[in-house]
C-alpha positions in Angstrom: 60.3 -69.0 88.4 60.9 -72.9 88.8 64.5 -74.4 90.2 65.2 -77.7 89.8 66.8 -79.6 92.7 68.0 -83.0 92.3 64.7 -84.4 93.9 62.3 -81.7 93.0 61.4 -78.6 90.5 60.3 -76.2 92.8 57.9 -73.1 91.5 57.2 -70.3 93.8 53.7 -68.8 91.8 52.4 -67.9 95.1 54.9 -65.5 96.0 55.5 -63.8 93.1 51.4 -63.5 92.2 51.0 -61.9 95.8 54.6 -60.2 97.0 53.5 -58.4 99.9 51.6 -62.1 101.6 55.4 -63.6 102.3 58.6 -62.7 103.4 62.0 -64.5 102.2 63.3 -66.6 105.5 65.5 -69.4 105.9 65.1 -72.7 107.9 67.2 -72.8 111.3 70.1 -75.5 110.8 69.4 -79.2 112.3 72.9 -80.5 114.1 72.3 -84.3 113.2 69.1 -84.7 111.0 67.4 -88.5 111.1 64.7 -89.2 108.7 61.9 -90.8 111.6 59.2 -91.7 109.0 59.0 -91.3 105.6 55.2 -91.5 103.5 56.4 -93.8 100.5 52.8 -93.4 98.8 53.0 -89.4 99.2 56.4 -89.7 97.7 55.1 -91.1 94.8 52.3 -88.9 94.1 55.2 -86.1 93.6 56.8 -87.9 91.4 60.7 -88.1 94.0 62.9 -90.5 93.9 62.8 -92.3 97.3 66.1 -93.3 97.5 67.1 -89.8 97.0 64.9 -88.5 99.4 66.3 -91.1 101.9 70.5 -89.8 101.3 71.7 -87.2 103.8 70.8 -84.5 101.0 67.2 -85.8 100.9 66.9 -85.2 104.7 68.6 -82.1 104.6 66.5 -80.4 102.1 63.2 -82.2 104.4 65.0 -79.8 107.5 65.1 -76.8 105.2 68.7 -76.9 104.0 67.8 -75.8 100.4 70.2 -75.8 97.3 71.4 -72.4 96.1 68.9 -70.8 93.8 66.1 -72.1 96.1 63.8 -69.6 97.9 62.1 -70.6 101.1 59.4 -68.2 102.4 57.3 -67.7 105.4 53.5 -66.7 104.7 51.6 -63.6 106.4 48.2 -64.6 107.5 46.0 -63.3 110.6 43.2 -64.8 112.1 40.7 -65.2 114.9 41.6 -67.1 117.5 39.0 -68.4 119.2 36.8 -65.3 118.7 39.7 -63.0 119.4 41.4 -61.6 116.3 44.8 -61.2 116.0 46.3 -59.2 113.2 49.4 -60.5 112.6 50.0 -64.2 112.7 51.7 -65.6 110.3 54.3 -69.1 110.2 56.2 -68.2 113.1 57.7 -71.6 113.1 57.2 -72.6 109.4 58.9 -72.1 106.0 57.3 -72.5 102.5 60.0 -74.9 100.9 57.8 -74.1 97.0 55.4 -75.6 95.0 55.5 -79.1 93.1 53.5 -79.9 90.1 53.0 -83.4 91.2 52.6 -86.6 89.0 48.6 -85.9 88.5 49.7 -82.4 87.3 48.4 -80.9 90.7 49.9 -77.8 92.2 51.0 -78.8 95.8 52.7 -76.6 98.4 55.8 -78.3 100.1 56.1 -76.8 103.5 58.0 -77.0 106.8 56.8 -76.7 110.0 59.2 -76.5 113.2 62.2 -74.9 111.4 62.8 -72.3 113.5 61.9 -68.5 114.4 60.4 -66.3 111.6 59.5 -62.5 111.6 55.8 -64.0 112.3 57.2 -65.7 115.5 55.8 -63.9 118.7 57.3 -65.5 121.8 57.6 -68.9 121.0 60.9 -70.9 120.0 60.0 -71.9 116.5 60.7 -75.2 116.8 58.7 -78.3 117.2 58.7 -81.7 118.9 58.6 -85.0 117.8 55.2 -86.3 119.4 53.2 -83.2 117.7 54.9 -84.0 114.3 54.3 -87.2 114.5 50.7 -86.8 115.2 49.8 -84.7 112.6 51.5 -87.1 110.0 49.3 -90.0 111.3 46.1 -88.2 111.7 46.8 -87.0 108.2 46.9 -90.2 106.7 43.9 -91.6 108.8 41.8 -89.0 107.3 42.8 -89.3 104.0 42.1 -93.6 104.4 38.6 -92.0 105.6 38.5 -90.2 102.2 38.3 -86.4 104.3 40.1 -84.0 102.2 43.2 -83.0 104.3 47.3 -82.0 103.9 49.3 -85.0 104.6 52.9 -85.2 105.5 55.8 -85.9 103.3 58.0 -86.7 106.1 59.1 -86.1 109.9 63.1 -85.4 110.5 64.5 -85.8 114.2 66.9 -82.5 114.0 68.9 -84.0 116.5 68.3 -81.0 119.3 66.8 -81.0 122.7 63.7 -78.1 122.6 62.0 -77.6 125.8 58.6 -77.8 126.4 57.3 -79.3 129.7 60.4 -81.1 129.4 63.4 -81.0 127.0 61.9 -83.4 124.2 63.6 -83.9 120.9 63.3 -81.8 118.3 61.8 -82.4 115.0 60.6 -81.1 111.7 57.2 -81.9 109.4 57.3 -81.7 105.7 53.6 -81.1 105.1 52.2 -81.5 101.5 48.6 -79.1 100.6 47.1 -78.0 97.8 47.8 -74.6 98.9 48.5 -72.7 102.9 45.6 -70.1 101.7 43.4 -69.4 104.5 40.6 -67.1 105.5 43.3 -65.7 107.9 45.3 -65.3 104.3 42.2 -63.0 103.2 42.1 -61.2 106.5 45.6 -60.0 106.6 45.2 -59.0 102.8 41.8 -56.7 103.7 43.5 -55.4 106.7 46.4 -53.8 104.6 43.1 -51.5 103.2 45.8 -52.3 99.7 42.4 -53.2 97.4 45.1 -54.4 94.7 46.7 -57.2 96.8 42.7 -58.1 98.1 42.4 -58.2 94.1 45.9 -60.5 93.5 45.0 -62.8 96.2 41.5 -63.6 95.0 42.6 -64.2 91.2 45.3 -66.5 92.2 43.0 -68.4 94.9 40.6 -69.0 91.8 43.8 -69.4 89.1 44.8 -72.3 91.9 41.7 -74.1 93.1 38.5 -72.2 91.5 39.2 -71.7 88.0 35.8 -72.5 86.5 34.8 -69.5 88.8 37.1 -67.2 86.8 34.3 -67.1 83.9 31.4 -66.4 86.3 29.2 -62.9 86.0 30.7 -61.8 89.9 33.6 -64.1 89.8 34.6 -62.9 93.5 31.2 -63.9 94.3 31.6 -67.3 93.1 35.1 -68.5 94.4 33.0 -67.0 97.9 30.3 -69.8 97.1 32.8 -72.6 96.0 34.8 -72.1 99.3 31.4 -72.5 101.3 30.4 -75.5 99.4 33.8 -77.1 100.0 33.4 -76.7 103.4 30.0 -77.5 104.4 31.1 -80.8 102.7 34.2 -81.3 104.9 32.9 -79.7 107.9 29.7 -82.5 107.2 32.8 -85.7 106.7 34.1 -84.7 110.1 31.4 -85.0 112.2 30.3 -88.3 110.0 33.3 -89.9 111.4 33.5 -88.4 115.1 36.5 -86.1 114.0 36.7 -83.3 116.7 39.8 -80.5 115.0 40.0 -78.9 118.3 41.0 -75.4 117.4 38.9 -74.1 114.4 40.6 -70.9 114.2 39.9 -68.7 111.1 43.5 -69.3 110.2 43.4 -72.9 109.9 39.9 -72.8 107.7 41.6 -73.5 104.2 40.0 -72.1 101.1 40.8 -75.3 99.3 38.4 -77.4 101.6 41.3 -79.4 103.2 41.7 -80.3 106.8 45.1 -78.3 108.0 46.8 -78.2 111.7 46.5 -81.3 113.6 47.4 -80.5 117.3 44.3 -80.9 119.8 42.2 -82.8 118.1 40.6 -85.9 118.4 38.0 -88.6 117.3 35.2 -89.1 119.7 34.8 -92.5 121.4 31.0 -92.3 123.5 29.1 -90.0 121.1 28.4 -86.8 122.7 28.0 -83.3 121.1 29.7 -81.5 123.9 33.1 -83.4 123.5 35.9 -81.2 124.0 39.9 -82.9 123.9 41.7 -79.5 123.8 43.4 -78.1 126.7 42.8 -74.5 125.9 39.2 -75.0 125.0 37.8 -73.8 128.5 34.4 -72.9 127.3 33.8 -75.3 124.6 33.9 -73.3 121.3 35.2 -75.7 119.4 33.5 -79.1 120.9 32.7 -81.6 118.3 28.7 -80.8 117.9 29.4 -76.8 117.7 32.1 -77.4 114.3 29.2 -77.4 111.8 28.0 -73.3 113.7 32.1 -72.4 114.0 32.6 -72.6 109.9 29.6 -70.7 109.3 31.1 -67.7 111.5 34.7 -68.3 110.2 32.8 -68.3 106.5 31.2 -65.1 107.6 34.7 -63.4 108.4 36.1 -64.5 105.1 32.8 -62.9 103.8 33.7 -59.5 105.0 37.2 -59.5 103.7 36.2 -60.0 100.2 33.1 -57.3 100.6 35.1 -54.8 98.5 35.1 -57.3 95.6 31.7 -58.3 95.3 30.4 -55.1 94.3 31.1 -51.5 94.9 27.8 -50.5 97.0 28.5 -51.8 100.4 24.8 -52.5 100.5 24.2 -54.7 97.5 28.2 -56.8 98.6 26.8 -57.1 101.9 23.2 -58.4 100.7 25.1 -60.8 97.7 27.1 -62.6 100.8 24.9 -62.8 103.2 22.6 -64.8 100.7 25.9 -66.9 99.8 26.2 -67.7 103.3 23.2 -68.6 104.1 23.4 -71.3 102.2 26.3 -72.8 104.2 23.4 -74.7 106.5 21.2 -76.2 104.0 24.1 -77.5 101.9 25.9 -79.3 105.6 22.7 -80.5 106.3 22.3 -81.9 102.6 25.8 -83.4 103.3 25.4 -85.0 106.5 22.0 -86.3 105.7 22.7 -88.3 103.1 26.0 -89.2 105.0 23.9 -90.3 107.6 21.8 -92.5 105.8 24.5 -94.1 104.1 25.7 -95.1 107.5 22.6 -96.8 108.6 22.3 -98.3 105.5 19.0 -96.7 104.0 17.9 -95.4 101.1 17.1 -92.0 101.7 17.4 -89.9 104.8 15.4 -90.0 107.4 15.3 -87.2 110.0 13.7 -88.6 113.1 15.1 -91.9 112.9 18.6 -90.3 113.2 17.6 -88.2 116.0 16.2 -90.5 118.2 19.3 -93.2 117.5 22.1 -90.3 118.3 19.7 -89.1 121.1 19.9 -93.0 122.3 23.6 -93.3 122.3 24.1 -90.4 123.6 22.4 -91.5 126.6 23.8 -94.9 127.0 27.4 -93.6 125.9 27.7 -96.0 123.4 30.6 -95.6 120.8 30.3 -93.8 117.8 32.3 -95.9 115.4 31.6 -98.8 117.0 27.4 -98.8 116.5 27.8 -98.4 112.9 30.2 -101.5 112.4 28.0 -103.6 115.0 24.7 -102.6 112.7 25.7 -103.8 109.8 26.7 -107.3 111.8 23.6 -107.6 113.5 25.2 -107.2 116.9 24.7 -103.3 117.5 22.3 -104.5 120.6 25.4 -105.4 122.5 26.2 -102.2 122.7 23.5 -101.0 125.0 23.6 -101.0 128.8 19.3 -101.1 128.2 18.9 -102.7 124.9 14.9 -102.5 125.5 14.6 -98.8 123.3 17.4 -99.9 120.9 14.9 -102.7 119.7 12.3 -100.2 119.4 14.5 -98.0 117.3 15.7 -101.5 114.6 12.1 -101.8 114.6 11.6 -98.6 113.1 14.5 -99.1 110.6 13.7 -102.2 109.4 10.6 -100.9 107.6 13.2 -98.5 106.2 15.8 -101.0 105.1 16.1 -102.3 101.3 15.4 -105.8 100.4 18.9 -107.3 99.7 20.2 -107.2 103.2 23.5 -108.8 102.5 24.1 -105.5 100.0 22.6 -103.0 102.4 25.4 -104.1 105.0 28.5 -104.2 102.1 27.4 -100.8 101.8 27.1 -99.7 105.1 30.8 -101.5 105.5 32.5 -99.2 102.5 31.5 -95.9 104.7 31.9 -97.0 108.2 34.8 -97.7 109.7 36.3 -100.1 112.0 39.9 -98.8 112.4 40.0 -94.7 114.0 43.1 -93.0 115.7 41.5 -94.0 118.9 42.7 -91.5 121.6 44.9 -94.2 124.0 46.2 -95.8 121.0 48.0 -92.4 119.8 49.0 -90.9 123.0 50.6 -95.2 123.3 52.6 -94.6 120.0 53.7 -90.8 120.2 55.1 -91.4 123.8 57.0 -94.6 122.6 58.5 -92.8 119.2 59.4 -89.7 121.5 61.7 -92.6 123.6 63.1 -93.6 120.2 60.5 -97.0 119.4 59.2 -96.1 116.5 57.7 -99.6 116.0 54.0 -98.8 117.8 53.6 -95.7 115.4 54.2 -97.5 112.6 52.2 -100.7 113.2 49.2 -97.6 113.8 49.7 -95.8 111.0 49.2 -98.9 109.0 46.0 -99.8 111.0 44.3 -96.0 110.1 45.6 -96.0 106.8 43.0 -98.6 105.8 40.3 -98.4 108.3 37.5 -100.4 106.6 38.7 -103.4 105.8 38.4 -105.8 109.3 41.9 -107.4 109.3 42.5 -110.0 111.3 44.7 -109.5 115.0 43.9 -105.7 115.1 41.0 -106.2 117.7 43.4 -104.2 120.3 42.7 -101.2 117.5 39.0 -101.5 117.5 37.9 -100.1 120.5 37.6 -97.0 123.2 40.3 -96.9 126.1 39.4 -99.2 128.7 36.9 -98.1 131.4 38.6 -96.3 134.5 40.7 -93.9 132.5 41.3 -90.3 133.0 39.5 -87.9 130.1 41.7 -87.6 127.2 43.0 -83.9 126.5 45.3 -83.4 124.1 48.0 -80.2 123.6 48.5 -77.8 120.8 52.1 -79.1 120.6 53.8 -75.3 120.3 
């Protein structure tokens, strides 16, 4: 069924292809909604009018207060969490406003989070804050300057409420824009049921909705199964390319799409080091930034087991069919990052050892990881090391690698390595200013990530780690 609103023609496919995934909820009401930040470019891509989406009806609609007619839903989902499984997530604090065929023709889910209690809330409040929103609208758009497949946000509304966290902070709601809110969680609370039907209706519309050239296939389960590995041993591969630590890789927030989703603890590396942890919760390190590539395999693997029933009726042969799908998940990430890597330094095809040695190297100098590859392609990477002496051996080595036109090899190296990253100070700088109401730091940062190659001139400030003699950055899940 589709509505049309006076900004947007809402469809609900999702919930009417899979009835027993969602529950009809409404959105709490917001005493005095303020639009905080608005993404113009978003806006466009879904085809809204802005100034419409800027009147006190456009902000409502962006807190949940829907037109008559207009259906808002919260999804069922369940999911490990960090190893643990829990049966029955769900958005506890989040409301599926519908879905918009955008200006490209895409099918996008328009989605709140932080609008109040649902049946999937367990003993949290349902609401959210306005330094978590916030960050997940700005490291949305940084990863989508960095190219990374990701949701982005429409839109964060002060509701005008004091919620209490560690402190009463003011409340807010994120309009969040996806390609879909499938997850493997989606698939694990659709096996769970033991309803082989719904398992059946979810599967057809994930491959109607993201993986219809697998709808023709000879095992078509099979292959929307391989399509979701492939997309993400590609993203998993463009995270750790650009130091991107997601901080709580939880089945539930694996998409099947191949999009980045849930932005609380995470973080971009500054010093490169595998065992980099930001998360506050992450006690044991599951999720640190050089175990992501081993997480999505196992999260793959659970979605693996969901769909079982679907691949082929002898447990055997289903079980035999996936594990050969999945065992493809490492040769395709290493594929990916390979040739990431290489871009990076600026050769011409991939060269095992010589990336080794020169992560090995920085490691061990704590030199920083976006910072090196900018400094490379200038010539000035030496700099960087407290004992340049094993640095010089390593350029040696590369320079035997490196193609003749060396003016080419570093515009190359330039369009894939960046010199503008959320660094960790910078957003913890802004998000505590917007929370006191100056909204003018997050703003000047959003407009540094959003365009992170190009070197632009008075943004040094942006270029660089926090300062030496600081306390180790953790960041929060923001519930």
């Amino acid at each position: 069924m589709t509505v049309a609103t006076s900004l947007f023609r809402f469809e609900d496919s999702y919930a009417r292809a899979v009835p027993g995934l969602s529950v009809p909820w409404t959105a709490d009401s917001a005493p005095a909604p303020e639009l905080l930040v608005l993404n113009e470019e978003l806006a466009v891509e879904l085809g809204v009018d802005l100034a419409a989406l800027r009147e006190p009806s456009g902000v409502a609609l962006l807190v949940g207060q829907v037109p008559e007619g207009v259906t808002t839903v919260a999804q069922a989902y369940a999911g490990h969490q960090f190893g643990m499984y829990s049966p029955r997530l769900g958005d506890g604090r989040a409301l599926l406003l519908g879905e918009v065929i955008d200006t490209q023709g895409r099918r996008r889910d328009l989605h709140l989070k932080g609008s109040g209690r649902t049946r999937f809330a367990r003993s949290a409040d349902g609401k959210a804050v306005v330094g978590p929103m916030l960050r997940e609208y700005l490291i949305g758009e940084a990863m989508h300057g960095l190219g990374i497949p990701t949701t982005r946000a429409l839109a964060v509304v002060a509701t005008g409420e004091r919620v209490l966290r560690e402190r009463a902070l003011p409340g807010a709601v994120l309009t969040r824009v996806a390609a879909s809110h499938l997850r493997v969680g989606t698939f694990q609370y659709a096996a769970a049921s033991g309803d082989r039907d719904l398992l059946r209706a979810l599967a057809d519309y994930a491959i109607a909705r993201h993986y219809p050239e697998a709808a023709d296939g000879q095992n078509r389960y099979l292959d929307l199964y391989r399509r979701v590995v492939g997309a993400q041993a590609s993203l998993v591969a463009r995270w750790m390319l650009v130091g991107f630590v997601h901080g709580v890789m939880n089945t539930d927030n694996t998409t099947i799409s191949g999009e980045t989703i849930d932005y609380g603890p995470c973080a971009f590396i500054d010093a490169f080091d595998p065992a980099a942890v930001f998360s506050s919760i992450d006690d044991h390190g599951r999720y640190a930034y050089g175990n992501q590539p081993e997480v999505l395999q196992w999260n793959l693997a659970r979605l693996a087991e969901t769909l079982l029933p679907l691949f082929d009726d002898n447990s055997e042969v289903a079980v035999e069919v996936a594990t050969e799908v999945l065992s493809g998940f490492a040769d395709a990430y290493k594929r990916h990052w390979a040739e990431g890597m290489a871009a990076k330094l600026g050769l011409a095809a991939q060269d095992r050892e010589l990336v080794e040695d020169i992560l090995k190297l920085m490691r061990l100098q704590k030199v920083d990881f976006t910072q090196f590859f900018r400094a490379l392609s200038a010539g000035t990477a030496r700099t960087l090391f407290t004992e340049p002496e094993p640095f010089d051996a390593w350029s040696a080595r590369r320079e035997v690698l490196l193609p003749a036109d060396r003016v080419a090899v570093a515009a190359a190296m330039d369009r894939v390595n960046p010199v503008y990253i959320p660094r960790n100070h910078r957003v913890e700088e802004a998000l505590a200013k917007a929370t006191d109401g100056e909204m003018g730091p997050f703003h000047r940062l959003v407009d540094v990530v959003s365009c992170p190659f190009g070197e632009r001139p008075g943004l040094e400030d942006y270029t660089g780690p926090a300062p030496m003699g600081c306390a180790p950055y953790i960041t929060y899940c923001g519930t």
